[in-house]
C-alpha positions in Angstrom: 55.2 -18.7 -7.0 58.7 -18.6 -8.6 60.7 -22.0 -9.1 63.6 -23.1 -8.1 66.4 -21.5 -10.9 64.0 -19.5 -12.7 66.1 -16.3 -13.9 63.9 -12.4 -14.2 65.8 -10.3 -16.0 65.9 -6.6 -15.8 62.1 -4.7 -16.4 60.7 -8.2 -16.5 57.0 -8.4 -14.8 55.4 -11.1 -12.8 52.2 -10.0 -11.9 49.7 -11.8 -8.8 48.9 -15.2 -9.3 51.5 -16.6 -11.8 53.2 -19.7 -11.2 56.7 -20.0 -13.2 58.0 -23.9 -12.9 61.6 -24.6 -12.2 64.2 -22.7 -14.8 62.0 -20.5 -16.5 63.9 -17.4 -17.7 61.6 -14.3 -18.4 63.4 -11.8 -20.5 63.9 -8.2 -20.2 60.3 -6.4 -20.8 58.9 -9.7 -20.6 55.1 -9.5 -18.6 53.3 -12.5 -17.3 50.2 -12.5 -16.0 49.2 -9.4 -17.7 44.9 -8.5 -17.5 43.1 -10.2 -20.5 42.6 -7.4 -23.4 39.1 -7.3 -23.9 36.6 -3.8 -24.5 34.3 -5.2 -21.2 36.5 -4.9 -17.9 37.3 -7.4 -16.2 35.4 -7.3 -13.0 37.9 -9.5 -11.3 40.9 -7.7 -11.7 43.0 -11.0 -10.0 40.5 -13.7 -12.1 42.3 -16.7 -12.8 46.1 -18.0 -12.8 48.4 -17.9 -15.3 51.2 -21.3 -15.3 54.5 -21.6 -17.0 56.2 -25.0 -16.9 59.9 -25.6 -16.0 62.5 -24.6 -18.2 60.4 -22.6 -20.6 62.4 -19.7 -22.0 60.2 -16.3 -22.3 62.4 -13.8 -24.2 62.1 -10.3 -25.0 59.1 -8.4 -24.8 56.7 -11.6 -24.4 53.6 -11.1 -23.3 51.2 -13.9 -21.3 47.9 -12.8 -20.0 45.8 -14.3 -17.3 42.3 -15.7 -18.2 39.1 -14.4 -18.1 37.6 -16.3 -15.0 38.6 -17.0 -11.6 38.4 -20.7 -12.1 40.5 -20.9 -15.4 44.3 -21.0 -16.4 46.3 -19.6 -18.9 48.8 -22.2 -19.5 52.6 -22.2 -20.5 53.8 -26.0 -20.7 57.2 -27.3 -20.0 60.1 -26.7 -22.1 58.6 -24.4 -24.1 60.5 -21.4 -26.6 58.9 -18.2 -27.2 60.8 -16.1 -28.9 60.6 -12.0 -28.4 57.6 -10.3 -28.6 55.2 -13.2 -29.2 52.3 -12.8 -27.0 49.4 -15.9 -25.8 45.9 -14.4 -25.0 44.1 -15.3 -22.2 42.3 -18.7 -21.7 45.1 -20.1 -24.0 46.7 -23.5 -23.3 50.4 -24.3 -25.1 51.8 -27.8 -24.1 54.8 -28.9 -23.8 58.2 -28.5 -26.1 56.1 -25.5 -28.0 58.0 -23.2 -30.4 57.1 -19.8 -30.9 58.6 -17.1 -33.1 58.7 -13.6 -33.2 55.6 -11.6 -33.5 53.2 -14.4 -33.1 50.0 -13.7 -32.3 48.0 -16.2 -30.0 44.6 -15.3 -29.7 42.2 -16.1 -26.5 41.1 -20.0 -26.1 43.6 -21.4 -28.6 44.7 -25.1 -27.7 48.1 -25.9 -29.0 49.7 -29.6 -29.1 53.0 -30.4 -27.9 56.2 -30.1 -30.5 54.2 -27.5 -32.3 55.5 -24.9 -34.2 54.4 -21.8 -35.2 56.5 -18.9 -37.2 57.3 -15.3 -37.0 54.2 -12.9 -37.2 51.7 -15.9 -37.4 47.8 -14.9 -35.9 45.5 -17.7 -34.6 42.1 -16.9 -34.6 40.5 -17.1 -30.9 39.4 -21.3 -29.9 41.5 -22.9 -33.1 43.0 -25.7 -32.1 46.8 -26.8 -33.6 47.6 -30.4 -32.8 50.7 -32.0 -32.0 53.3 -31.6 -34.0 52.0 -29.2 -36.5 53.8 -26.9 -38.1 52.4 -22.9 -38.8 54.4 -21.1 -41.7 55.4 -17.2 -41.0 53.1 -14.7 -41.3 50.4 -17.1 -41.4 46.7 -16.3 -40.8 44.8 -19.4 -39.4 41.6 -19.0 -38.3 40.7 -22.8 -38.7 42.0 -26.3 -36.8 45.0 -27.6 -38.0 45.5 -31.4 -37.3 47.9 -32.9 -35.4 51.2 -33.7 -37.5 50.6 -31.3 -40.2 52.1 -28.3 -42.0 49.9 -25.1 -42.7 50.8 -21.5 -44.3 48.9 -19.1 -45.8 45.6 -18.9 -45.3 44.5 -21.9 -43.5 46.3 -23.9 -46.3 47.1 -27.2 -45.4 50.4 -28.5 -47.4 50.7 -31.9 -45.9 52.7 -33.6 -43.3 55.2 -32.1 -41.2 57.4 -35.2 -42.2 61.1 -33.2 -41.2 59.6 -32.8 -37.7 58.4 -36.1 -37.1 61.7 -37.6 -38.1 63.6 -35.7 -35.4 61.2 -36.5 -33.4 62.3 -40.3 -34.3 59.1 -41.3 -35.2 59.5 -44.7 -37.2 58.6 -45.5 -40.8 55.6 -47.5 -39.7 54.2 -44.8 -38.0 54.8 -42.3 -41.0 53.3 -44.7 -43.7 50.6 -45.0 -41.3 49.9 -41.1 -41.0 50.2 -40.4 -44.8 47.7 -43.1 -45.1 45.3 -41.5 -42.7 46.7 -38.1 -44.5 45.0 -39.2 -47.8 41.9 -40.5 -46.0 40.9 -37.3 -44.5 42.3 -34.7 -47.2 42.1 -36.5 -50.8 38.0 -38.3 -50.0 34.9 -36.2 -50.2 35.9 -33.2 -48.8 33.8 -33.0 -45.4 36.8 -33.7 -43.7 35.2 -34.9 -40.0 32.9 -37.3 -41.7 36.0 -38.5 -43.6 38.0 -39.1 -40.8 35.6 -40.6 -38.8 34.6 -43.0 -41.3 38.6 -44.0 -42.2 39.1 -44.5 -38.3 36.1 -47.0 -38.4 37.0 -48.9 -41.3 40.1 -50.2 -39.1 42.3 -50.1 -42.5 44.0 -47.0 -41.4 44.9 -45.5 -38.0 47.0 -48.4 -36.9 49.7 -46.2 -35.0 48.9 -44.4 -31.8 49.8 -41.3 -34.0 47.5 -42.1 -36.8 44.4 -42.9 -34.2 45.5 -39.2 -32.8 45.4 -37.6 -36.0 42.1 -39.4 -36.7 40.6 -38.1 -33.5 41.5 -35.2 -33.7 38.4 -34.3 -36.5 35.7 -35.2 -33.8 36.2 -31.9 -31.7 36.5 -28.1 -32.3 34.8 -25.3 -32.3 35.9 -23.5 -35.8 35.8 -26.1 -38.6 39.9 -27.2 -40.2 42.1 -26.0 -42.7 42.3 -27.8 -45.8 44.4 -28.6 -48.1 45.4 -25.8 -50.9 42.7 -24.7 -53.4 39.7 -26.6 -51.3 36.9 -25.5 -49.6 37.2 -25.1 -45.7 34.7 -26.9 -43.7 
């Protein structure tokens, strides 16, 4: 299915059971829909859909594969930026207003918040999660969780709060006092970050914001454990 003012330039591919939302442009060499890479073949060569939202902008060379099972969706949100050659694996879900640079490398199952953004030649490890907001340095390797709001580079190093982001997205100064507070709470306590956050979001003295309860939250789930902050243990 192909939206209203969507635009496929020349050698783009749009394989079977891909829905592109209104606008989307797909790029020269562009393929959506792809099979999912994986050493077992797919016995369901047409398993699954793959969904682009409106207005997302697919440049060169980016590649979007379909998921693994028939009931599944690889998912593209609205509004969304990837820039040439970055590819999302199957299973993979990206909200909306996501950024992606050059070279990234999304692995299969990764969850990805809305307003995130994640540099040239970054790899996520298959089922991380980033939250909303965060922010992935270039040519990072994260192969943990990285909360909601947050800035990470390296290797799973977590170097605070993504506070230039926030303020364009006009969050106010209540809400950022708010999230450094819950900051501290989870990344400057005992180290076992879940149990941290858990107990700072049941002490009612922080998480006051919408955005602080999220970031709070946001330690309860996940598969793969979260990035920490520099020089700490990950857990």
């Amino acid at each position: 299915k192909i939206g209203d003012g969507c635009r496929l330039q020349p050698h783009s591919i749009v394989h079977a059971e891909v829905e592109l939302g209104e606008g989307v442009l797909v790029d020269s060499f562009a393929v959506v829909g792809g099979e999912a890479q994986m050493r077992v073949p797919d016995p369901n060569p047409t398993s699954g859909r793959v969904v682009v939202g409106a207005r997302t902008i697919l440049r060169e060379g980016v590649t979007i594969h379909r998921p693994t099972k028939h009931s599944t969706v690889t998912e593209v949100g609205p509004d969304c930026f990837l820039m040439a050659h970055s590819h999302v694996a199957h299973d993979s879900k990206l909200g909306a207003f996501v950024t992606l640079a050059n070279n990234v490398m999304i692995a299969g199952h990764v969850l990805i918040g809305d307003h995130a953004f994640v540099g040239g030649g970054a790899g996520v490890h298959q089922f991380v999660r980033l939250g909303e907001s965060a922010m992935i340095a270039g040519n990072a390797a994260i192969s943990y969780d990285v909360p909601p709001f947050a800035i990470a580079a390296d290797r799973n190093d977590v170097c605070g709060l993504n506070l230039v982001g926030l303020r364009r997205r006009g969050f106010s100064n209540e809400v950022l006092s708010d999230l450094k507070r819950c900051f501290r709470a989870v990344f400057l306590a005992s180290g076992n970050v879940r149990s941290d956050a858990a107990h700072a979001l049941e002490s009612g003295l922080v998480g006051k914001t919408p955005q602080g309860r999220h970031f709070l939250d946001f330690f309860a789930g996940g598969k793969r454990g979260f990035a920490q902050e520099i020089g700490r243990a990950h857990v």
